[in-house]
PALO-890121 format. One line per field, with one value per residue (C-alpha): residue number from 1; residue in three letters; y, x, z. Coordinates in steps of 0.1 Angstrom, whole numbers. Layout:
<sites>
num: (NUM; ...);
residu: (ala; ...);
v: (Y; ...);
u: (X; ...);
w: (Z; ...);
</sites>
This chain:
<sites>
num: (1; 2; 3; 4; 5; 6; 7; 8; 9; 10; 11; 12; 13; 14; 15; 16; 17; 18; 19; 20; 21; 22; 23; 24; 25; 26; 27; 28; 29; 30; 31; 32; 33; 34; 35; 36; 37; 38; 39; 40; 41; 42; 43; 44; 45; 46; 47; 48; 49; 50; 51; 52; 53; 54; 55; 56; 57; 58; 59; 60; 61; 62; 63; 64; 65; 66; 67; 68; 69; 70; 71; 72; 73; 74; 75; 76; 77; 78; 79; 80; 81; 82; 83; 84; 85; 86; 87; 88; 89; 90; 91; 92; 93; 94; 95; 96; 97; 98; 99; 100; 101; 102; 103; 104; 105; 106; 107; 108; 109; 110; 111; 112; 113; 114; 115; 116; 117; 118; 119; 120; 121; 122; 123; 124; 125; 126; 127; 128; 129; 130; 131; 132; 133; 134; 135; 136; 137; 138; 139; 140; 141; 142; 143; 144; 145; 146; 147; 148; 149; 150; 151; 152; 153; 154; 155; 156; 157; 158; 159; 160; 161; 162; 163; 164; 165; 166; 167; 168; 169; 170; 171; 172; 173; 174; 175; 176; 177; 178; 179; 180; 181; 182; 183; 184; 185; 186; 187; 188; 189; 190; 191; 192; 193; 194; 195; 196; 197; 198; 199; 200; 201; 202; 203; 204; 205; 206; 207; 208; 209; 210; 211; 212; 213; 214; 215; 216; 217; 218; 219; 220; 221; 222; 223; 224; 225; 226; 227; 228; 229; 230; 231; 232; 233; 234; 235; 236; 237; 238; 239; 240; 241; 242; 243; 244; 245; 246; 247; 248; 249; 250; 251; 252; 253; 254; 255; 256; 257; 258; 259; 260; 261; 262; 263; 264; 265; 266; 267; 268; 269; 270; 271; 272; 273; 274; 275; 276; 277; 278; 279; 280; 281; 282; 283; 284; 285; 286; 287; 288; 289; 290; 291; 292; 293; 294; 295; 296; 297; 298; 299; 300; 301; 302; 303; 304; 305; 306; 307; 308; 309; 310; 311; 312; 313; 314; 315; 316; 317; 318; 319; 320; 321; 322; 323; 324; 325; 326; 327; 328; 329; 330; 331; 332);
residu: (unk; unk; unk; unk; unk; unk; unk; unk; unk; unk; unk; unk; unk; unk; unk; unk; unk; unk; unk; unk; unk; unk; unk; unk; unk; unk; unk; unk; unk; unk; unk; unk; unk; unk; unk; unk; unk; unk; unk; unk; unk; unk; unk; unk; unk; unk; unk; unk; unk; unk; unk; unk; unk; unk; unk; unk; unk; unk; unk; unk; unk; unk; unk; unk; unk; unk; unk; unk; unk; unk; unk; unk; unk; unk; unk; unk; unk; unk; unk; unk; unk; unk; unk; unk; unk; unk; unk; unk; unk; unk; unk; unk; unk; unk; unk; unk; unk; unk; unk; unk; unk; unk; unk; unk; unk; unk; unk; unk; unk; unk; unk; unk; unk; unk; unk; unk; unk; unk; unk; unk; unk; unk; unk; unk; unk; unk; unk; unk; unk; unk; unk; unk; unk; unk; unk; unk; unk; unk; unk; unk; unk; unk; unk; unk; unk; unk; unk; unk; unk; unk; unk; unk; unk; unk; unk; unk; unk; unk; unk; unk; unk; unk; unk; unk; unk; unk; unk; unk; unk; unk; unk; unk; unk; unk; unk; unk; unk; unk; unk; unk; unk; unk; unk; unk; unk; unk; unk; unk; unk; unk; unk; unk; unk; unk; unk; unk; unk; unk; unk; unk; unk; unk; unk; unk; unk; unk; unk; unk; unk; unk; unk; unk; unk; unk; unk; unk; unk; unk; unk; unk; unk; unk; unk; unk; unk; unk; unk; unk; unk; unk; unk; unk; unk; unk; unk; unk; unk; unk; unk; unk; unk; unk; unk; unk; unk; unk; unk; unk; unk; unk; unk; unk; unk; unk; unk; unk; unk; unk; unk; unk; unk; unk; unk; unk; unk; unk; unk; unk; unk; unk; unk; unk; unk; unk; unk; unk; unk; unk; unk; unk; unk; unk; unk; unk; unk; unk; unk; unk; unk; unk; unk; unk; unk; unk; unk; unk; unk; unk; unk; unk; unk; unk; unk; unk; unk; unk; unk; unk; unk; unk; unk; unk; unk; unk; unk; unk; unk; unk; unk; unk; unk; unk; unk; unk; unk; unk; unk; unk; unk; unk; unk; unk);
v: (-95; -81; -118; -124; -98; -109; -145; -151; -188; -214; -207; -172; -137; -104; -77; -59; -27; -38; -59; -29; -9; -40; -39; -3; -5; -33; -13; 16; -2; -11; 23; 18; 52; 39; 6; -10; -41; -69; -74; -106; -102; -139; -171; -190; -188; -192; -232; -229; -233; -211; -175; -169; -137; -109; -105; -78; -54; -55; -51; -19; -2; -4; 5; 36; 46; 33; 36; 55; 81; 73; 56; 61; 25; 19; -6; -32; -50; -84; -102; -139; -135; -171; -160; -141; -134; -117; -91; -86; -77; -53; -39; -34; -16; 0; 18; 31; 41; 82; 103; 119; 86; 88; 59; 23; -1; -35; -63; -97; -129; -164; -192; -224; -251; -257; -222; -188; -194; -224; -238; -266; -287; -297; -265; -261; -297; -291; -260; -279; -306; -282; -258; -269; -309; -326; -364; -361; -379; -357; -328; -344; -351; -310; -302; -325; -312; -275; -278; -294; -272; -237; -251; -250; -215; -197; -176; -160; -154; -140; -116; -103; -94; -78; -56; -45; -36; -15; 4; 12; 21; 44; 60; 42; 20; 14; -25; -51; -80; -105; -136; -135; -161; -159; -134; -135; -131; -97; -83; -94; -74; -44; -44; -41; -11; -28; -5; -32; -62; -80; -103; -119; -159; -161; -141; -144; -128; -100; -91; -87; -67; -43; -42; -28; -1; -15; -9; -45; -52; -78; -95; -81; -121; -134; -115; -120; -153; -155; -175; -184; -202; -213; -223; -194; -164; -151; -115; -105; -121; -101; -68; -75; -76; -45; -58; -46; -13; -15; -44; -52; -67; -98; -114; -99; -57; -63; -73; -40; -20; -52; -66; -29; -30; -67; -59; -30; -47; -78; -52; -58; -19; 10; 20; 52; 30; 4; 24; 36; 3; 7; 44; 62; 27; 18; 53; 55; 16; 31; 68; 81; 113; 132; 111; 84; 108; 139; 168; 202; 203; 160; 147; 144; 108; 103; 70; 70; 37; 26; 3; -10; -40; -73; -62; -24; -13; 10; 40; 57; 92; 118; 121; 152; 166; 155; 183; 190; 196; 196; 231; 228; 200; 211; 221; 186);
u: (34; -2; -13; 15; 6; -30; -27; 7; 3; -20; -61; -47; -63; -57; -79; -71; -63; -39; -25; -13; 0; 22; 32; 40; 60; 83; 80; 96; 119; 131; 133; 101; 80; 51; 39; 13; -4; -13; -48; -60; -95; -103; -124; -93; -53; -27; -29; -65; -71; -100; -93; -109; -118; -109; -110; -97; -130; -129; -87; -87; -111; -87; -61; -77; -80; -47; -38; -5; 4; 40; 36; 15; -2; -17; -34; -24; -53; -45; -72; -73; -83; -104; -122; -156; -164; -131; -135; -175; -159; -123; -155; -177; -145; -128; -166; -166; -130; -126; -110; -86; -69; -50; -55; -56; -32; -43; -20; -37; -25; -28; -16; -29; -6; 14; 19; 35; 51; 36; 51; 67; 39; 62; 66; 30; 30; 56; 42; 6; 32; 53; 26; -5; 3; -5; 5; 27; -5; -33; -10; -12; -44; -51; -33; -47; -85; -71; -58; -86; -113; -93; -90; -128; -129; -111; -141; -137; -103; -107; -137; -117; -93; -111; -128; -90; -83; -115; -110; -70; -78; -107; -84; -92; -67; -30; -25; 2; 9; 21; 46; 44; 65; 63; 62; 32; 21; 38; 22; -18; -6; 6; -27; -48; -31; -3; 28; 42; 54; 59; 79; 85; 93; 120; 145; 127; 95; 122; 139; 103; 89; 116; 116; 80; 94; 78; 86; 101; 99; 116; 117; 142; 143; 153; 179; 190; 188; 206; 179; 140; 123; 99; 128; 120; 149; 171; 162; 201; 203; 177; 196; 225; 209; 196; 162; 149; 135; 121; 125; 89; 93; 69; 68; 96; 95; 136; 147; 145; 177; 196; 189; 198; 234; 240; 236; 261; 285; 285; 291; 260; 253; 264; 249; 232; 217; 207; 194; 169; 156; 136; 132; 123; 118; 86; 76; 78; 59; 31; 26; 34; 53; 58; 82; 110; 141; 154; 145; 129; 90; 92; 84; 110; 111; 141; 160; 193; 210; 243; 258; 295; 280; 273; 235; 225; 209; 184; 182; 155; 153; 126; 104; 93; 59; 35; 36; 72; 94; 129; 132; 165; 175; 212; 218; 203);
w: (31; 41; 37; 65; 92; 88; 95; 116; 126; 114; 123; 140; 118; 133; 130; 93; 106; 131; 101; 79; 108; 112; 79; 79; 106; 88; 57; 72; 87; 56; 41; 19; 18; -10; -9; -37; -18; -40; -34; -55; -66; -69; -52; -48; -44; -72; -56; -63; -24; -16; 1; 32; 47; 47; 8; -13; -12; 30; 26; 2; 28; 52; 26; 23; 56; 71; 109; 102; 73; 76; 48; 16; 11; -23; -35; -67; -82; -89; -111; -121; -153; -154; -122; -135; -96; -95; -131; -114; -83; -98; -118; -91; -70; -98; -101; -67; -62; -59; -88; -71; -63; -96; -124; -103; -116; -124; -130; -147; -138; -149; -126; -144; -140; -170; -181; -168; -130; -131; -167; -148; -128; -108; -86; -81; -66; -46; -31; -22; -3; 17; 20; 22; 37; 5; -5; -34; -47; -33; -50; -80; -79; -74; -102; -124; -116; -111; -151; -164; -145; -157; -191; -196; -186; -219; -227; -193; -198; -231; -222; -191; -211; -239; -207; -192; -229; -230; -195; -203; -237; -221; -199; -165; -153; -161; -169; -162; -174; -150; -155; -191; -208; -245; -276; -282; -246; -248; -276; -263; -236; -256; -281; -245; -241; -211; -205; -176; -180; -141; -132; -169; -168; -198; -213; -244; -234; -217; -246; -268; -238; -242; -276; -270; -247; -218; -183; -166; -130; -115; -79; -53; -34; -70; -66; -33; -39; -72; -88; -89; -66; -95; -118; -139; -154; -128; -123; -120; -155; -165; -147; -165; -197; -192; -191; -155; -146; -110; -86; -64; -31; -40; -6; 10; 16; 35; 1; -18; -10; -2; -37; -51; -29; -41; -79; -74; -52; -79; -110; -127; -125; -110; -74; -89; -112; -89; -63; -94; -89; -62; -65; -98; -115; -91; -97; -133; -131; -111; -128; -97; -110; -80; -61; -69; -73; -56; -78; -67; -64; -53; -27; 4; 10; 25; 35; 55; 54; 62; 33; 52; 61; 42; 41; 44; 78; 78; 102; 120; 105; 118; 82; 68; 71; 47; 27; 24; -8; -18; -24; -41; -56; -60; -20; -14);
</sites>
């Protein structure tokens, strides 16, 4: 979404801090309170095109020091674990970030074609046509080289995540994994100390995830859509296994509470439960422990929305200073 506000139109960037006062506004418009950016900390995209500027180091500054409080704007590491500039740079970050910021939460990813999102070639090709202007051919091409240049980087991949092991074991960061796709995937994840697993590719890798009593997330536009855009599990299967825990907004921050109504309205859980989605779930996901549900001593982040439509609508309601509580959970 950041990504979005920052470059609008083709050879257009805005300037970063207008970029996330943007963003806040459209997350407050859709009733979001706490938002985790996704800030990849890699040399090139998961097309392997390379990133321009602003990277991630010049976009968590401005994270930290938002125009607007209105809404609390966190940051989500994202590291390509086969890109050593991106572990020197998450270390070189992770080392200057301030205590009191709570324990960062770093998600590792994988996008080489052929496994993960990506297990069907097929969808990264089509991406690089419709997205980037690529002959069928030329996208070929790009995948080709883009498999066989990732496949000779292992020993980065494998020392990366050795070091993420190291620093949750030690206390310093809390890991996700992200589009895991297998068994096996889920427990390398658990033995590096991983309590997350994000946006899982199969039921299979689901189910062992859970059977690890990890927290699942899931994408709210899966849902709204019914189905993957990479071909992958549908995340309402996945709800109505009982296999979800929080839904993230991915690419789209206006598909949270709609995703949450649509899984009510289509019986796959109760609204309560739903709603838990996007509330207490993220929370739980996060560590964030003072906010997610409305309890006494939490934080008064409060939504009004009006639900009689096809798709909720979200209302403006005057927020709470920054330091209010509920004071009594019952009255409320």
């Amino acid at each position: 979404m950041l990504t979005k506000e920052l470059c609008p139109r083709p050879g257009v960037t805005l300037d970063p801090s207008f970029a996330l006062g943007s963003a806040g506004a459209r997350l407050r418009a859709a009733g979001i309170t706490t938002a985790f950016h996704g800030l990849a900390f890699q040399q090139r995209s998961i097309l392997g095109m390379p990133i321009g500027s602003p990277d991630a180091v010049d976009l968590s500054h401005v994270l930290r020091n938002p125009p607007d409080t209105q809404a609390d704007h966190r940051i989500l590491h994202r590291l390509d674990v086969r890109c050593a500039y991106g572990r020197t740079t998450l270390d070189d970050h992770l080392a200057r970030l301030p205590p009191e910021g709570g324990l960062p939460v770093v998600s590792y990813e994988d996008h080489t074609p052929g496994i993960g999102q990506f297990h069907d070639e097929a969808t990264m090709r089509r991406w690089l046509v419709l997205g980037e202007g690529m002959t069928e051919q030329q996208a070929a091409d790009h995948v080709a080289g883009l498999r066989r240049d990732r496949n000779l980087r292992l020993d980065i991949r494998d020392s990366a995540l050795a070091w993420l092991g190291h620093l949750t074991h030690a206390g310093r960061i809390r890991l996700w994994g992200h589009d895991l796709a297998t068994s096996a995937e889920v427990n390398a994840l658990v033995a590096h100390g991983g309590t997350v697993a994000e946006f899982p590719t199969t039921l299979t890798a689901a189910r062992a995830a859970r059977e690890r009593n990890m927290l699942i997330v899931a994408g709210a536009p899966n849902v709204i859509r019914g189905r993957s855009h990479t071909r992958n599990v549908s995340a309402t299967e996945l709800a109505r296994a009982g296999l979800v825990d929080a839904l993230a907004s991915d690419y789209l921050p206006t598909a949270m509470l709609p995703a949450a109504l649509k899984l009510a309205r289509d019986g796959v859980m109760t609204l309560p439960r739903a709603i838990a989605l996007v509330t207490a779930g993220p929370a739980a996901c996060v560590g964030l422990h003072d906010r997610g549900s409305l309890r006494e001593g939490a934080r008064a982040d409060l939504v009004l929305a009006d639900l009689s439509s096809t798709w909720p609508v979200v209302h403006p309601l005057c927020p709470p200073a920054a330091s209010a509580r509920v004071a009594d959970a019952t009255e409320s």
